[in-house]
MARBANU-821220 format. One record per residue (C-alpha): residue number from 1; residue in three letters; x, y, z. Coordinates in nm, 3 decimals, padded with zeros to 5 digits. Layout:
% MARBANU-821220
n res px py pz
NUM ALA X Y Z
...
***
This chain:
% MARBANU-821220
n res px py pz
1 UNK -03.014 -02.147 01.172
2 UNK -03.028 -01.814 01.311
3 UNK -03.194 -01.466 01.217
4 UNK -02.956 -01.408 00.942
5 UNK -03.073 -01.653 00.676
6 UNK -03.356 -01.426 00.517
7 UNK -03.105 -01.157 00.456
8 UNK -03.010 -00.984 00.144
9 UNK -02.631 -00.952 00.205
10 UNK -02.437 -01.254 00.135
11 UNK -02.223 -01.160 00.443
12 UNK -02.488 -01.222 00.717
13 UNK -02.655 -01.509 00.526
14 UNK -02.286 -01.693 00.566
15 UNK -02.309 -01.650 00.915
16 UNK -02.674 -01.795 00.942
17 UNK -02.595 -02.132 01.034
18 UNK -02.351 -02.004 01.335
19 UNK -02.475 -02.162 01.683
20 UNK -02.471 -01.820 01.774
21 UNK -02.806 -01.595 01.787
22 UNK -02.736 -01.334 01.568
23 UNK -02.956 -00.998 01.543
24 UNK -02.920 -00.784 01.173
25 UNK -02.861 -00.438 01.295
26 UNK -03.196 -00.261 01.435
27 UNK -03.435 -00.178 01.667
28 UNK -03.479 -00.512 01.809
29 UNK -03.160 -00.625 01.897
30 UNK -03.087 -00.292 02.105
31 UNK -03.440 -00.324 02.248
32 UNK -03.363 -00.684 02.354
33 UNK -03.041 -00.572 02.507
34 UNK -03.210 -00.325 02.750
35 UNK -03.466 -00.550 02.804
36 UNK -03.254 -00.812 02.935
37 UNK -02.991 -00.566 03.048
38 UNK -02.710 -00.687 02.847
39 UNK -02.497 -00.546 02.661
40 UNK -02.420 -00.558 02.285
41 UNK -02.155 -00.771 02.095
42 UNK -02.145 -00.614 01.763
43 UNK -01.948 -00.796 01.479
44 UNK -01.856 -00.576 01.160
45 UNK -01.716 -00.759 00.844
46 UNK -01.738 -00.806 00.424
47 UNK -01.819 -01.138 00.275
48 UNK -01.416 -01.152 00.114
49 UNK -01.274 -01.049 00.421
50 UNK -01.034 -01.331 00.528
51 UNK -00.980 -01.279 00.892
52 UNK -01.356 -01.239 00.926
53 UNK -01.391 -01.624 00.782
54 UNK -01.056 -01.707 01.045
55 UNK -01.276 -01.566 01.349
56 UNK -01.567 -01.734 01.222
57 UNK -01.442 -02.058 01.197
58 UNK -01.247 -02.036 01.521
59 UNK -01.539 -01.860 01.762
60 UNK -01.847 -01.766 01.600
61 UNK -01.880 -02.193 01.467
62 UNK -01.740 -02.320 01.794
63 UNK -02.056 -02.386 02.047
64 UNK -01.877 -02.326 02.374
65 UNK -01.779 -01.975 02.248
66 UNK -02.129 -01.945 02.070
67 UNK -02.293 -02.032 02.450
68 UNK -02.119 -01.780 02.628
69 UNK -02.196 -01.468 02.395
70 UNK -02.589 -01.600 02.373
71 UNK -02.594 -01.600 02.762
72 UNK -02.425 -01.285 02.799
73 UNK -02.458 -01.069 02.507
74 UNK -02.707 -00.973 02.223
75 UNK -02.497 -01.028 01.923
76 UNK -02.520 -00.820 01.601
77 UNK -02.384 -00.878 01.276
78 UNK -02.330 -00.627 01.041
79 UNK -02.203 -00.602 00.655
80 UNK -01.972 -00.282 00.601
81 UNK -02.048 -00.295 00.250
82 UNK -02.400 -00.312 00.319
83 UNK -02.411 -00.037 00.592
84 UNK -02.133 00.154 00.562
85 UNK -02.279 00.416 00.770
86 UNK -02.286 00.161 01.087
87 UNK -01.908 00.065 01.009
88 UNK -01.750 00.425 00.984
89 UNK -01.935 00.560 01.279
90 UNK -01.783 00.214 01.534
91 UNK -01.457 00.217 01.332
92 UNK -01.418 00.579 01.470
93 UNK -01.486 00.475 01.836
94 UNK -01.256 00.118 01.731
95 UNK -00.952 00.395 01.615
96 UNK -01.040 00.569 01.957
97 UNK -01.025 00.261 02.199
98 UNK -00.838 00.070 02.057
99 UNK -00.593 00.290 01.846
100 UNK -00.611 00.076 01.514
101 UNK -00.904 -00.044 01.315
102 UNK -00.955 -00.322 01.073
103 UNK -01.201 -00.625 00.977
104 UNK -01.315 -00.802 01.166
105 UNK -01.457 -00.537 01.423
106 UNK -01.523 -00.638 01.759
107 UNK -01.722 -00.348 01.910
108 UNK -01.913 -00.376 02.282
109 UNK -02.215 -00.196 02.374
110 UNK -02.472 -00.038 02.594
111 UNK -02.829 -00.129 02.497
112 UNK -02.856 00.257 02.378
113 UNK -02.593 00.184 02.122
114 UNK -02.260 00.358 02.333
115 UNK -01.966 00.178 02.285
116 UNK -01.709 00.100 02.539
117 UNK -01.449 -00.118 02.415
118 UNK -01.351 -00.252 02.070
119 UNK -01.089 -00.439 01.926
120 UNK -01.060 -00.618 01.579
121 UNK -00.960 -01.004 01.532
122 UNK -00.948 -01.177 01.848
123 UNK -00.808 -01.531 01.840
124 UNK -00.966 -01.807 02.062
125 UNK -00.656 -01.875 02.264
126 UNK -00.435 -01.583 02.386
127 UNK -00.193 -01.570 02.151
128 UNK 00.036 -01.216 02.009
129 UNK -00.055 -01.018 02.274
130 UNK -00.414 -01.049 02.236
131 UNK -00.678 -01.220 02.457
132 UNK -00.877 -01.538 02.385
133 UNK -01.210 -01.443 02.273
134 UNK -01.390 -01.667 02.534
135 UNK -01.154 -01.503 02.810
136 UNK -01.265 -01.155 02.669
137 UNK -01.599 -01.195 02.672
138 UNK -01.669 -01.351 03.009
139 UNK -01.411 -01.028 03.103
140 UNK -01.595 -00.771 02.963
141 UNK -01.969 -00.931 03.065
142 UNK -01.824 -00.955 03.423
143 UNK -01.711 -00.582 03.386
144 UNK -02.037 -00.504 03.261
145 UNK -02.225 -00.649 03.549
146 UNK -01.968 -00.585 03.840
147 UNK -01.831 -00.238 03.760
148 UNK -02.128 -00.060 03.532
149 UNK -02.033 00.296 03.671
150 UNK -01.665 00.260 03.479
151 UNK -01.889 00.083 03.168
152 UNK -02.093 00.385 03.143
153 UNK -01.813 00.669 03.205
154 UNK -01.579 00.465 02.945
155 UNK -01.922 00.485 02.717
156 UNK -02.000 00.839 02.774
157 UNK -01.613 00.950 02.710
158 UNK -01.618 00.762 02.384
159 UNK -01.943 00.926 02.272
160 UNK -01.834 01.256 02.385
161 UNK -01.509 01.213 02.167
162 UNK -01.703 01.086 01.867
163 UNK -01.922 01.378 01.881
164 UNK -01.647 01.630 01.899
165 UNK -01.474 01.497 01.590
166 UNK -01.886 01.447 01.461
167 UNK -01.877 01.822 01.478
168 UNK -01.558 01.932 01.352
169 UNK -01.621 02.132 00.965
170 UNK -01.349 02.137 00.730
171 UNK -01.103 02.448 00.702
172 UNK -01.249 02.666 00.447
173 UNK -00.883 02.816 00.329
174 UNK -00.861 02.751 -00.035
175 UNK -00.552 02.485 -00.082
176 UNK -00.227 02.647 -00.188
177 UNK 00.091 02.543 -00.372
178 UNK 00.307 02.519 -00.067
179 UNK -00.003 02.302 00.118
180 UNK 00.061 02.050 -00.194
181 UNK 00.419 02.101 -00.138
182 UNK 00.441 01.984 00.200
183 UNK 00.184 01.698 00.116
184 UNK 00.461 01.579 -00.103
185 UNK 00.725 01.605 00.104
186 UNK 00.512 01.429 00.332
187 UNK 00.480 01.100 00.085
188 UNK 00.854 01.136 -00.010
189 UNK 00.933 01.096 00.353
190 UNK 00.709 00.785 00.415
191 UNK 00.800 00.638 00.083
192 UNK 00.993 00.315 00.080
193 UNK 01.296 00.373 -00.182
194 UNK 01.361 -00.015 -00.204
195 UNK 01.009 -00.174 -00.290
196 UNK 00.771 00.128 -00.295
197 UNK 00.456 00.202 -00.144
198 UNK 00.490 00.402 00.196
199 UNK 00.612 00.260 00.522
200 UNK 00.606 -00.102 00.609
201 UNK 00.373 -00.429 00.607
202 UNK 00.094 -00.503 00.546
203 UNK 00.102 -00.280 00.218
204 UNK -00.235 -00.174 00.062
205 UNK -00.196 -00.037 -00.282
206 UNK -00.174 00.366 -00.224
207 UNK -00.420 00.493 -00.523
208 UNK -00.504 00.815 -00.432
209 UNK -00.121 00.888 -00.331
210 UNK -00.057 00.753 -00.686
211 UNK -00.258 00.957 -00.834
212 UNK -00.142 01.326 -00.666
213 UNK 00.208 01.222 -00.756
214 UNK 00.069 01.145 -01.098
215 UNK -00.117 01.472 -01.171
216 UNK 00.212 01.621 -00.973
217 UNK 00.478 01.466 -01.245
218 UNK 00.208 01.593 -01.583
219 UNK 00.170 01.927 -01.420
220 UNK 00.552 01.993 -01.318
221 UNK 00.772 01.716 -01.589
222 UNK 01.074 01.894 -01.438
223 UNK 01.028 01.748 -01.117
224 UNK 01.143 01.411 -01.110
225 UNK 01.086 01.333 -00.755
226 UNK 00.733 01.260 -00.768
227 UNK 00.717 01.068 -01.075
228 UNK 01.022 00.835 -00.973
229 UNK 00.825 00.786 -00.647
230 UNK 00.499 00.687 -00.886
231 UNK 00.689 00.433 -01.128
232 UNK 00.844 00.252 -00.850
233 UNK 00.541 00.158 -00.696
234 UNK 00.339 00.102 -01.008
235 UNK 00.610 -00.109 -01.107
236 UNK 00.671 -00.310 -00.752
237 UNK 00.281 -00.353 -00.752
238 UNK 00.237 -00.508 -01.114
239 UNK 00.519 -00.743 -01.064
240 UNK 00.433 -00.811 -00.711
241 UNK 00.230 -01.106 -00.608
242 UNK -00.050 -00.846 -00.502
243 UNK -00.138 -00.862 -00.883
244 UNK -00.308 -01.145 -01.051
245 UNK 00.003 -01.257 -01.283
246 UNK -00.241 -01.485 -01.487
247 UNK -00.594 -01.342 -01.473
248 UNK -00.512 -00.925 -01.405
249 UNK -00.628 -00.708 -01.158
250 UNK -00.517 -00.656 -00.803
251 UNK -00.577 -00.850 -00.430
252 UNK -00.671 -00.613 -00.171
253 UNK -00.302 -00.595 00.002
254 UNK -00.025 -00.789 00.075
255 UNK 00.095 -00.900 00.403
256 UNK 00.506 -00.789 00.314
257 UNK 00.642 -00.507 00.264
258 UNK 00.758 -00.680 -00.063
259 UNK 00.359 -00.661 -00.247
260 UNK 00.466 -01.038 -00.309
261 UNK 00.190 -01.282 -00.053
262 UNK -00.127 -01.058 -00.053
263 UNK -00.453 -01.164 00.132
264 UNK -00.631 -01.302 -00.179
265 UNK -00.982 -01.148 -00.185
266 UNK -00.982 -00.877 -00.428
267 UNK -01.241 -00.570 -00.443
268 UNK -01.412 -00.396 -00.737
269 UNK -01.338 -00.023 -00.568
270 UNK -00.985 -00.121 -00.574
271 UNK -00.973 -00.213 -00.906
272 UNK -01.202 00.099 -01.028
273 UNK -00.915 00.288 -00.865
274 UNK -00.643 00.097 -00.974
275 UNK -00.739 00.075 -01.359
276 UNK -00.758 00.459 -01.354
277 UNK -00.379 00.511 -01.184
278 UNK -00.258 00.251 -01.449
279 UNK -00.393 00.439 -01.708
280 UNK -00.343 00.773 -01.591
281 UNK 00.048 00.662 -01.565
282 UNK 00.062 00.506 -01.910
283 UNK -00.052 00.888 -02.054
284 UNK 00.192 01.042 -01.783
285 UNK 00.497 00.836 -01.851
286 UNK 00.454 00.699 -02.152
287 UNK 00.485 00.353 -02.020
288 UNK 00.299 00.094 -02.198
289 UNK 00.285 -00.182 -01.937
290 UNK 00.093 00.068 -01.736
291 UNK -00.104 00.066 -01.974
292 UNK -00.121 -00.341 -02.006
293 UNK -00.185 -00.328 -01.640
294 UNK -00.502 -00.167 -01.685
295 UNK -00.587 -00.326 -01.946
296 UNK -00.578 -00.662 -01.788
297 UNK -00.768 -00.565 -01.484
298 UNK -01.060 -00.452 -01.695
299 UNK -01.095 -00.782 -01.856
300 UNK -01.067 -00.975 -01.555
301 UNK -01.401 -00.739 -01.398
302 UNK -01.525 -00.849 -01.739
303 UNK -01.479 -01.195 -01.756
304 UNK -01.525 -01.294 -01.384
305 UNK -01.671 -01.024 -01.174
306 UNK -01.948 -00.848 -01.470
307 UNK -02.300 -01.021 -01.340
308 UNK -02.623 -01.145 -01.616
309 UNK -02.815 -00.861 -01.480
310 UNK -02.529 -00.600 -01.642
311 UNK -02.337 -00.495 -01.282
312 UNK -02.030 -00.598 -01.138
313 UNK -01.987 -00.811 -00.818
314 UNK -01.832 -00.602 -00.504
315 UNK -01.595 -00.872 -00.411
316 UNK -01.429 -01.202 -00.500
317 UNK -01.359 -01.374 -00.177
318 UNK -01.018 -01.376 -00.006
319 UNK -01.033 -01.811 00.053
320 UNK -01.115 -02.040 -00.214
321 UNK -01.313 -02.372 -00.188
322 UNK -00.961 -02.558 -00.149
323 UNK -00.824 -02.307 00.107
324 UNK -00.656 -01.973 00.143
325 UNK -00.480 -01.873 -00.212
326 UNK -00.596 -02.251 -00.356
327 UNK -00.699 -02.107 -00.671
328 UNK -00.447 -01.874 -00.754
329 UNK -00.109 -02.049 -00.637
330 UNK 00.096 -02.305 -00.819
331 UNK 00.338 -02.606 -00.773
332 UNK 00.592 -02.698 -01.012
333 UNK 00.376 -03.018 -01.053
334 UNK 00.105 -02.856 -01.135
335 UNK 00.171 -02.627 -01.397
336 UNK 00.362 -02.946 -01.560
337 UNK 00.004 -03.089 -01.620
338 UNK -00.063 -02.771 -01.811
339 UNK 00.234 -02.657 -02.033
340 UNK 00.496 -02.885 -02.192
341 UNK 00.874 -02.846 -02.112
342 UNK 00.945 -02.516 -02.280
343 UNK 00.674 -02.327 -02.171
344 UNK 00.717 -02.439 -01.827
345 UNK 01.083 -02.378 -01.787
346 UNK 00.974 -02.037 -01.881
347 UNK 00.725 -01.983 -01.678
348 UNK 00.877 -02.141 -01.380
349 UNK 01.146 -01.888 -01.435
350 UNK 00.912 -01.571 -01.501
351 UNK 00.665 -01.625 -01.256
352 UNK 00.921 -01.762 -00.950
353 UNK 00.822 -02.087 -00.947
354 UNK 01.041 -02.293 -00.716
355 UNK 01.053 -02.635 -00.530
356 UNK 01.032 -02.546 -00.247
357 UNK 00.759 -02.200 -00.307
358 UNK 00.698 -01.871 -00.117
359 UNK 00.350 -02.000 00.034
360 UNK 00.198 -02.256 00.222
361 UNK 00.261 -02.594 00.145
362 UNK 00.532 -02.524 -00.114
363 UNK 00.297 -02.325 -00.359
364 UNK 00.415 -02.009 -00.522
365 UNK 00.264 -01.709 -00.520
366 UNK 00.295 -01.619 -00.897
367 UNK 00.495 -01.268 -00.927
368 UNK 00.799 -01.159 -01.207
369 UNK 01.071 -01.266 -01.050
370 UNK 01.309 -01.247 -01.374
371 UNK 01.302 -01.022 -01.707
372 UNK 01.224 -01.124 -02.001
373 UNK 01.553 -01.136 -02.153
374 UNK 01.665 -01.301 -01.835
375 UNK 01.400 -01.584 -01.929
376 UNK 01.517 -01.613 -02.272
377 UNK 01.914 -01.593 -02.202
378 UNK 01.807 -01.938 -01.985
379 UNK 01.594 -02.112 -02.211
380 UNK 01.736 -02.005 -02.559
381 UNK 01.381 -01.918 -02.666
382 UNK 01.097 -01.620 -02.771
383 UNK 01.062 -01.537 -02.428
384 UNK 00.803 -01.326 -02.452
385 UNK 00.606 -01.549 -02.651
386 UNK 00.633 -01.844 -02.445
387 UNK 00.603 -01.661 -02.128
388 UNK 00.239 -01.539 -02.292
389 UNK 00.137 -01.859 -02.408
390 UNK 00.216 -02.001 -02.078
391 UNK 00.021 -01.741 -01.923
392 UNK -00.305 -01.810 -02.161
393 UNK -00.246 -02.198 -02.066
394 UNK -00.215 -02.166 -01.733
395 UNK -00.540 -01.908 -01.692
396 UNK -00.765 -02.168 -01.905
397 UNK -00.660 -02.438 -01.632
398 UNK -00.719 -02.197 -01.301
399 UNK -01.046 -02.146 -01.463
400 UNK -01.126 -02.507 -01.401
401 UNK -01.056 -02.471 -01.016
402 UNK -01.295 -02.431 -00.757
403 UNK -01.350 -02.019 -00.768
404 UNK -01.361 -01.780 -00.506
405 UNK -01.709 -01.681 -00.397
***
């Protein structure tokens, strides 16, 4: 057990039973560092984050890569969520070394707190380009000890850079027409006509986008491009495996370009965002399923995420108990322990339930994969009825799973 078990944030107190000696952020892990003249490993993540629990289990639980960063390094863990001022000022210098940024963050250090090189998930054997994580950190301890007058120019030019951009005020001309204009133009460019959303994968749902096009669409109804652009991702998104088909609400972002296998932890800013695009749309477009989107993502916060003390939870982990997705994907077997034969044909054929799946292991990430009157043409029935019932059924047994965190 390491310095992290006494801690508020449920983040670090995960990682207090790592072999590794882990500092919270402060004063006496940078004053250990210059004591000892070494420099600083520091490790930015959020309790759901799912490739912070991959590196975890892979480096910071192993104890040959645990020995090598306590012999060369002072190692610092921090929560984003808990000091979001720490994460946006070393994501800034990540974006500048290493050109992208993400969770887990990988930043090293001078003992005064300078970074010099920063990366995000690194996997314990080389593997897609990137190094081992043992092999990087005996490289950049030996670079620390062997070349320090590169460490410390690297350092400096970072600083200088984050300083600059530190110092930078926004443009005080007021925003015009044509500035919206272009912005627009902008979107329409990056949008993708076939599945919505802009540009490629991973796709992260695009709220703020959503909700200029939106405002756009009420303000000009004689424009059609920006509210065409709006309903296909709204709709892409809800039927998408990125949304909760049983329970509502949204995961963070799917790894396709499709919105159909998402990363399964899901956030409440997302959703606070999310509920108020859905229901913006439904007044914008008339649209009640927007509406029903919305809906059902406020009674998900309330029924799983709303604490006894009257606030809501941040997060809902991205791996269950069982594994990644365990809670919320489905085999054909198992939802025939839940509904009898006509509900399940019609849920196996609403939800894309196959054989052989679209996930690990031959689960199925649960998404609409065929219309209603698709569902009933096949089964004959009161497809939206079943399809509901199903739904209800099939929520009441997740609810008996081992939950997320």
């Amino acid at each position: 057990v390491n310095r992290l078990r006494d801690e508020a944030s449920l983040y670090l107190r995960q990682h207090a039973d790592n072999p590794v000696d882990w500092y919270p952020w402060g004063d006496e892990a940078l004053a250990r560092a210059s004591d000892d003249d070494r420099p600083v490993l520091l490790s930015i993540g959020y309790s759901a984050c799912h490739w912070c629990h991959v590196m975890a289990h892979e480096s910071f639980e192993d104890p040959d890569t645990a020995a090598v960063m306590n012999a060369r390094f002072v190692n610092v863990k921090v929560d984003r969520e808990e000091r979001p001022d720490v994460d946006a000022l070393y994501m800034q210098a990540t974006l500048a070394l290493h050109g992208h940024g993400g969770w887990p963050m990988t930043v090293f250090m001078t003992p005064d707190g300078r970074p010099f090189f920063a990366g995000t998930y690194f996997p314990p054997e080389p593997r897609g380009g990137l190094p081992g994580f043992r092999e990087l950190l005996r490289a950049v301890a030996d670079a620390y000890g062997e070349r320090r007058d590169d460490i410390e120019a690297q350092a400096d030019e970072v600083t200088r850079r984050l300083r600059a951009a530190a110092d930078r005020r926004a443009d005080a001309t007021p925003i015009t027409p044509d500035v919206v204009g272009e912005a627009l133009m902008g979107l329409a460019r990056l949008h993708d006509p076939a599945n919505g959303g802009f540009g490629g994968a991973p796709k992260f749902p695009p709220s703020m986008a959503l909700d200029l096009l939106l405002r756009r669409a009420r303000a000009h109804p004689g424009e059609r491009a920006a509210s065409e652009i709006a309903e296909l991702t709204l709709a892409r998104m809800a039927a998408g495996g990125i949304h909760d088909q049983l329970g509502g609400g949204f995961h963070r972002y799917s790894v396709d370009a499709i919105w159909l296998v998402p990363h399964f932890e899901k956030m409440l800013y997302d959703s606070a965002l999310l509920i108020r695009v859905y229901a913006l749309a439904a007044r914008v477009t008339g649209n009640p399923a927007h509406a029903e989107v919305a809906e059902r993502a406020v009674a998900y916060l309330e029924r799983e995420m709303l604490l006894p003390g009257g606030g809501f939870a941040a997060a809902q982990d991205a791996d269950s108990p069982g594994g990644e997705g365990a809670y919320f994907v489905w085999t054909p077997e198992q939802m025939a322990e839940v509904l009898d034969d006509a509900h399940l044909a019609a849920a196996r054929l609403r939800f894309g339930v196959t054989d052989t799946g679209n996930f690990e292991g031959g689960a199925t990430v649960l998404h609409l994969a065929m219309p209603l009157d698709g569902v009933a043409g096949r089964t004959g029935g009161d497809a939206a009825s079943l399809v509901e019932a199903a739904r209800v059924g099939l929520l009441a047994a997740r609810g008996r799973r081992p939950a997320p965190a």
